[in-house]
C-alpha positions in Angstrom: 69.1 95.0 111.8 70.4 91.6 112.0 71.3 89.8 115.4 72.9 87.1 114.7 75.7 84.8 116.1 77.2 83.3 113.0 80.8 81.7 113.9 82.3 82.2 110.8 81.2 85.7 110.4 82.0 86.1 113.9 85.9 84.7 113.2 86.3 87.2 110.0 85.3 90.5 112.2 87.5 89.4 114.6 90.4 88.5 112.5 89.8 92.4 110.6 90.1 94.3 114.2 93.0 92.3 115.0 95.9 94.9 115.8 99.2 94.0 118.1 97.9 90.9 119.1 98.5 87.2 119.9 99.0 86.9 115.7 100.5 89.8 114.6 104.6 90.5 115.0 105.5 91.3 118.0 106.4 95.6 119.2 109.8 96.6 120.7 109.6 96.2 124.0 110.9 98.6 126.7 114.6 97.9 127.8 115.7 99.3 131.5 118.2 97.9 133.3 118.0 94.1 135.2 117.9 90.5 134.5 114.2 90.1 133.5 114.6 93.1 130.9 117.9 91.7 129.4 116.4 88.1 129.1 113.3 89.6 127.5 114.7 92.0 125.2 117.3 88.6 124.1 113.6 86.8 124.0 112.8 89.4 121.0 115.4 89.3 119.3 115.1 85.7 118.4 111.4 86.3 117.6 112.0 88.2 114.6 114.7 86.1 113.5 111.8 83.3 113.8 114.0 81.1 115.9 111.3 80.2 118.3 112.3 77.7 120.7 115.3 79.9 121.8 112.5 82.7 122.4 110.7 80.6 124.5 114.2 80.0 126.4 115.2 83.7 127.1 110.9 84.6 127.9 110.9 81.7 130.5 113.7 82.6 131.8 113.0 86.5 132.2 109.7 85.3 134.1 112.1 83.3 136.1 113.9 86.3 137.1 110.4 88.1 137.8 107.3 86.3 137.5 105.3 89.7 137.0 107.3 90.8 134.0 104.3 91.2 131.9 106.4 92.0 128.7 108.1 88.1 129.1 104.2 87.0 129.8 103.3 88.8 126.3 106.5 87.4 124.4 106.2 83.9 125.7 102.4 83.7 124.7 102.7 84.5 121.3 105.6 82.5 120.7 103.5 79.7 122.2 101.4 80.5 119.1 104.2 80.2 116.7 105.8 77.2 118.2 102.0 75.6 118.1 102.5 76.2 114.3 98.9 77.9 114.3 98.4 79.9 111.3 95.2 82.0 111.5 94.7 83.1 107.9 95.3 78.9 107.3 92.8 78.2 109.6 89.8 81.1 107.8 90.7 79.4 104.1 88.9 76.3 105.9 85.7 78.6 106.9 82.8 79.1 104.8 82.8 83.2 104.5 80.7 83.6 101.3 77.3 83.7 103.4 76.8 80.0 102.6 74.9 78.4 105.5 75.0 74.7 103.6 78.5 73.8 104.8 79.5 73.4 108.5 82.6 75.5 108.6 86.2 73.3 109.0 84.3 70.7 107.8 86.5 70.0 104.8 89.7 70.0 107.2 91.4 66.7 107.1 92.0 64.2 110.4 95.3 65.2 110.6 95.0 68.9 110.3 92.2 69.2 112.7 93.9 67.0 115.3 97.2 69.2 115.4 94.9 72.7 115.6 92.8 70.8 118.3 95.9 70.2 120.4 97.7 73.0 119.0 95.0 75.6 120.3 94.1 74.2 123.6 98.2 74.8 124.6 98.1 78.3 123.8 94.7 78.7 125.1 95.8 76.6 128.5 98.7 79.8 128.4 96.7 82.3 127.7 94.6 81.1 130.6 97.6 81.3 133.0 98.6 84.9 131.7 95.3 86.1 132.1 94.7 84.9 135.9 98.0 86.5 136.8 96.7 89.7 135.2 93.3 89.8 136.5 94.8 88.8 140.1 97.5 91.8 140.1 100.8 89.2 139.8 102.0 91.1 136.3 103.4 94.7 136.1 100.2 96.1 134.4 102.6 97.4 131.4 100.9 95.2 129.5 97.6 93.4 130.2 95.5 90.6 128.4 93.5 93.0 126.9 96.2 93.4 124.3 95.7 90.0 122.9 91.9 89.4 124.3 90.8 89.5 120.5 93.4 87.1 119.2 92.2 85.1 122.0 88.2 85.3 121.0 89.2 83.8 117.7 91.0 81.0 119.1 88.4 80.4 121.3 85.9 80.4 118.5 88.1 78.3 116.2 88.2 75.8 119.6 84.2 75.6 119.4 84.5 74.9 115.1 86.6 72.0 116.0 84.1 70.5 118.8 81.5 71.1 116.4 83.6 69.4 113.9 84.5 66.3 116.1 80.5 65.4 117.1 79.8 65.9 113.6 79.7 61.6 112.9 77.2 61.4 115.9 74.9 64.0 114.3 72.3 61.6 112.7 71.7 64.5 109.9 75.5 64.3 109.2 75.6 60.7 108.4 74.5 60.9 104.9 77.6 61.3 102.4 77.5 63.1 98.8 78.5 60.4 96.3 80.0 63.0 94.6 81.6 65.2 96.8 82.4 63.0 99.9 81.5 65.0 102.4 78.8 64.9 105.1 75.5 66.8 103.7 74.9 69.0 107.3 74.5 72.1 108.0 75.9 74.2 111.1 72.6 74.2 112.0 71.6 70.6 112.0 75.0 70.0 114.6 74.0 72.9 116.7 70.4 70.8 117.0 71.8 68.0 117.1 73.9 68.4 120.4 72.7 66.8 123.8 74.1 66.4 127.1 78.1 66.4 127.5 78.6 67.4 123.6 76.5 70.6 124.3 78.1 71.4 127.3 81.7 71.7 125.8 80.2 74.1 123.2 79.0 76.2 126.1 81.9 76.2 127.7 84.2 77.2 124.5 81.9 80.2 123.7 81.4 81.4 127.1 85.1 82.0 127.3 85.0 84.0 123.9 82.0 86.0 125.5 84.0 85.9 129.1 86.8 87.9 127.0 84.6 89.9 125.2 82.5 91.4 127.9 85.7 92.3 129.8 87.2 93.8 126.9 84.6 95.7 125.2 87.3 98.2 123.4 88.4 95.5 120.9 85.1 94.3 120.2 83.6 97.7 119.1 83.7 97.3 115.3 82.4 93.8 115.4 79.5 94.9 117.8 78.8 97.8 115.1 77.9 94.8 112.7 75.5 93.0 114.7 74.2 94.9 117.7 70.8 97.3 117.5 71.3 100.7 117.9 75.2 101.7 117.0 75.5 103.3 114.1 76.3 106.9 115.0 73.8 107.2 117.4 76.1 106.1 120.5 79.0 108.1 122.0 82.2 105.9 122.2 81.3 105.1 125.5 77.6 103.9 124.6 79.5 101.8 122.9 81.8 100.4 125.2 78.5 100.0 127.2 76.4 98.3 124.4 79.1 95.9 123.5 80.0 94.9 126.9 76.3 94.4 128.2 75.6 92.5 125.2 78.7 90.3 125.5 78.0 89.9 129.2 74.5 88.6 128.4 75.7 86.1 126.0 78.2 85.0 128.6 75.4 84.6 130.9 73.6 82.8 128.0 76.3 80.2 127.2 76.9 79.5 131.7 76.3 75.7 131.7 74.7 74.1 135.0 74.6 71.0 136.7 71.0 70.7 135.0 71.2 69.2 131.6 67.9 70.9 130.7 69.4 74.2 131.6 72.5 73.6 129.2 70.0 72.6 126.8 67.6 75.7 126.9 71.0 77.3 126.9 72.2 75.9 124.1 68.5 76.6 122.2 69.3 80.5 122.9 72.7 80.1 121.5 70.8 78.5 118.5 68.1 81.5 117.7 70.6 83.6 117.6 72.5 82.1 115.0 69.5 81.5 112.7 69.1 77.8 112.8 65.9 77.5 115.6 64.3 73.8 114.0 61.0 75.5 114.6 59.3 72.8 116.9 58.2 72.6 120.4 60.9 72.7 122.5 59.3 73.6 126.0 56.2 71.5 126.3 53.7 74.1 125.7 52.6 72.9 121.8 53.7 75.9 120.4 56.5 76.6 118.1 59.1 79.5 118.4 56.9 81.0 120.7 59.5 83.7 121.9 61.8 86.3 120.8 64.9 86.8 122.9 64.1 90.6 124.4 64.6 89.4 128.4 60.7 89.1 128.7 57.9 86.7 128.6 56.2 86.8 125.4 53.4 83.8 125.5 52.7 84.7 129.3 53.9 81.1 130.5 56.0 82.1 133.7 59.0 81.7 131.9 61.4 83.9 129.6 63.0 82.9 126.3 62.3 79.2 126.5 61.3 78.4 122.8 63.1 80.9 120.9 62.5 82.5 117.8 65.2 82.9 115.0 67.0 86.3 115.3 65.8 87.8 111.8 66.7 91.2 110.0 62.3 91.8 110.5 63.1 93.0 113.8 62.8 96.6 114.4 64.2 97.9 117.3 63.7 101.1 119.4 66.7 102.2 118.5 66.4 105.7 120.7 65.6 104.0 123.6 68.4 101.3 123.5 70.9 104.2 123.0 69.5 106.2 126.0 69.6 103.2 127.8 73.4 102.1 127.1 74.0 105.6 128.1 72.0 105.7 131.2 74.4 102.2 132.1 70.8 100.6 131.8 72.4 97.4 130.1 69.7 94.4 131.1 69.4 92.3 128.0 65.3 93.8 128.3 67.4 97.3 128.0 69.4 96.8 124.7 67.0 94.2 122.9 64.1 96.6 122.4 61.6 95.8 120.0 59.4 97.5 118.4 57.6 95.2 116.3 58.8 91.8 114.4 57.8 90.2 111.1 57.6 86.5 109.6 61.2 86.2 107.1 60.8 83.6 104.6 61.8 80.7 107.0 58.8 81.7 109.7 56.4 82.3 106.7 55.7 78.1 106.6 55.5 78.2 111.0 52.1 78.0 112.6 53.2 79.1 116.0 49.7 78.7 117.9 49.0 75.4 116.0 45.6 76.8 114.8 46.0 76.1 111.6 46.9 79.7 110.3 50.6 80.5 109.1 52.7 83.6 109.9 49.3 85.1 111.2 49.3 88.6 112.6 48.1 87.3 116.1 51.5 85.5 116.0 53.9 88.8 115.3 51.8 91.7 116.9 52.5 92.7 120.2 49.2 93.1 122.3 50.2 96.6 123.1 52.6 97.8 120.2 54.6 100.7 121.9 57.2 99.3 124.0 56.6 102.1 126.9 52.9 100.7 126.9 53.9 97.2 127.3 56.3 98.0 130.5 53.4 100.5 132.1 50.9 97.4 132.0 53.6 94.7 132.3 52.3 92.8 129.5 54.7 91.7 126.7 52.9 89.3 125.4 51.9 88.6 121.5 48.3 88.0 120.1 48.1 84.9 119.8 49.3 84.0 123.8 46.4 86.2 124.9 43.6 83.1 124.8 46.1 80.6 125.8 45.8 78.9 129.1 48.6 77.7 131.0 48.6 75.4 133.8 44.8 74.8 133.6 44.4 72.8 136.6 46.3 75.5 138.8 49.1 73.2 139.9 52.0 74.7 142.2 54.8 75.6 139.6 57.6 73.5 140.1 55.0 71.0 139.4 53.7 72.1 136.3 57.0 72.9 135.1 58.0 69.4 135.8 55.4 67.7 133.8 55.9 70.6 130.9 59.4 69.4 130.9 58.8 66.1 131.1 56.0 66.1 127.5 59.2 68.1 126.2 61.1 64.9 126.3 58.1 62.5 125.1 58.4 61.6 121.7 57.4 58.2 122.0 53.5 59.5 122.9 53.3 58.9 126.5 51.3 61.6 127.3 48.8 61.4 125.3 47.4 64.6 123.5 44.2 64.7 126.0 46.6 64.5 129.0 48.4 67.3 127.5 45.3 69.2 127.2 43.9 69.2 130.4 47.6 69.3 132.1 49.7 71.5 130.0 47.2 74.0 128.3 49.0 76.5 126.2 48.8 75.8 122.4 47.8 72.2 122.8 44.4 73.3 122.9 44.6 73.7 119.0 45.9 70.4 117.8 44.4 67.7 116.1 45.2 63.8 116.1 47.0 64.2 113.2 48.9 67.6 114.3 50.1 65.4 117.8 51.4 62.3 115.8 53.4 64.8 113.5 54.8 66.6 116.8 56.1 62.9 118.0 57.8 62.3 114.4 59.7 66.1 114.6 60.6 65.3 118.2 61.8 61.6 116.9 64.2 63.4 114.4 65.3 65.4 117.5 66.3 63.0 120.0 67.3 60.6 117.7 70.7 59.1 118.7 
């Protein structure tokens, strides 16, 4: 089964689940007696007749006449929408949905366009913002909630983190070439999403932990799209193993996607984000001389210390427990170690041309096999590891940890050869063990291409 965080997939699946929501035409809503019903039932009215601006003059005023009128909250945020002028199914024609990963969606969107959608969606998203804090702080009536347009709001919010991607694009150095022919920048999503650092990664962060924000406290509306890309649905899961499953998951993304004061936080953040949309660059990203060491199951896979920190692509060779992530999801067991169960992984094409250990062996079994196979066996002797991490040595010289993780982090950054390999060696350990001269000058070069500004 495939794990995988691909936006534009992502926007589709959301835009198919879509039911009375932020873009849709709006219900009849209920009509009692008072001021704040009159205005909003008025407020209606001219929302089918698609005379806007007077909407938005009978909804403000309803929530005038009673700030917790939740039905004037609902009216007035999706004629925000309309008044914005944004037009969802305008906005997917500019998304690469045929499976192409050569095109960085939007990317074909004029100046123009995308500067009215940029400032177009943050106003309804600075709205939808306002409605949902007086929701979640018990200021609205409760007849209608967020949750009503929490899935509209996902695909703004993902449509938001398109245009970042789309704005950074001319600092990406792999977006700088232009097709004679075509005229467009020859990048992919993946080569933007690598090519991020500091402040630009931390507005992606930011973007997407909202969409996962929504998601994990709306779980309902993201049941069909979790079906697609979450282990263990199918029809093994009641609908509340479901509910469970999808909100966990969308809660550990959330955590995922958290930025921090630390900029190498945001960016081993951001490297998480990556291997789970497919586009890991397959380099040493940790310090440690080995490549994609990890797969993202909330354990420690190359024995380090540390969990997750050089990611692996999430592939379709994955084969996960499936049994034991549904009795977990029941069980409200709903760690990310309790719903990403594996039960053994394989090289894809991509991983088939990666020597992870550096020992001069491709796609090796060492590299994919699991010390002890059976996940109940690797949690009774606490050992997760893979093959190939159990002969690797970390911290040789038995340094207190903050220390080593210091000087790890600070070979991470070298790409100029400061530390030389023997320093790395008898300092770092781990896979550095296993290069040669010429293995170390070509790690400099792919960490050249990966800082370059």
């Amino acid at each position: 089964m495939k794990i995988k965080l691909s936006i534009c997939f992502f926007c589709v699946l959301i835009l198919g689940i879509v039911g009375c929501n932020l873009f849709n035409p709006t219900d009849s809503a209920n009509i009692d007696s008072g001021d704040a019903n009159a205005l909003t039932y008025e407020g209606y009215l001219k929302f089918r007749e698609n005379n806007y601006p007077e909407a938005e003059y009978y909804f403000r005023k309803a929530i005038e006449a009673d700030s917790s009128h939740s039905e004037a909250w609902y009216g007035l945020a999706k004629t925000t929408l309309n008044l914005q002028g944004i037009n969802s199914f305008e906005l997917l024609k500019y998304v690469n949905t045929d499976g192409s990963r050569s095109t960085m969606p939007i990317s074909k969107m004029d100046e123009e366009t995308a500067a009215r959608y940029q400032g177009s969606i943050d106003a309804v998203i600075d709205f939808v913002r306002m409605f949902i804090t007086y929701d979640t702080t018990g200021r609205l009536d409760g007849v209608i909630n967020y949750r009503k347009i929490s899935d509209g709001y996902m695909l703004l919010q993902m449509f938001k983190t398109m245009l970042i991607l789309r704005k950074v694009m001319p600092s990406i150095p792999a977006c700088m070439s232009i097709n004679a022919v075509t005229g467009e920048a020859e990048c992919s999503l993946g080569d933007i999403l690598n090519g991020l650092h500091g402040n630009k990664s931390v507005e992606v962060l930011n973007s997407l932990n909202e969409a996962f924000t929504t998601c994990a406290n709306n779980p309902e509306a993201m049941g069909s799209v979790a079906s697609q890309f979450l282990p263990g649905f199918g029809d093994m899961l009641s609908p509340e193993g479901k509910k469970v499953t999808t909100s966990a998951s969308c809660d550990a993304m959330r955590s995922v996607t958290e930025t921090s004061d630390d900029p190498d936080e945001n960016e081993k953040a951001l490297s998480t984000v990556i291997s789970f949309s497919g586009y890991s660059q397959s380099v040493d990203e940790d310090g440690d001389g080995c490549n994609d060491e990890e797969i993202i199951d909330g354990q420690d896979n190359d024995g380090d210390g540390e969990i997750d920190e050089d990611p692996r692509d999430q592939s379709d060779q994955y084969s996960y427990d499936e049994m034991s992530i549904a009795r977990n999801a029941i069980t409200h067991q709903t760690g990310a170690e309790n719903l990403l169960i594996i039960n053994s992984v394989a090289p894809n094409d991509k991983y088939m041309n990666v020597d992870i250990d550096m020992d001069g062996r491709k796609a090796n079994n060492e590299e994919w096999d699991f010390v002890y196979p059976e996940y109940r066996r690797r949690v009774e002797n606490g050992n997760h590891k893979f093959k190939f991490a159990e002969n690797l040595v970390f911290n040789p010289k038995n340094l207190p940890f903050e220390t080593y993780m210091e000087r790890k982090l600070a070979v991470a950054k070298d790409y100029e050869g400061k530390y030389s390999l023997k320093y790395r060696k008898e300092n770092i350990g781990g896979c550095w063990v296993n290069y040669s001269k010429d293995d170390f000058l070509k790690a400099l070069e792919a960490q050249r291409v990966r800082y370059e500004e």
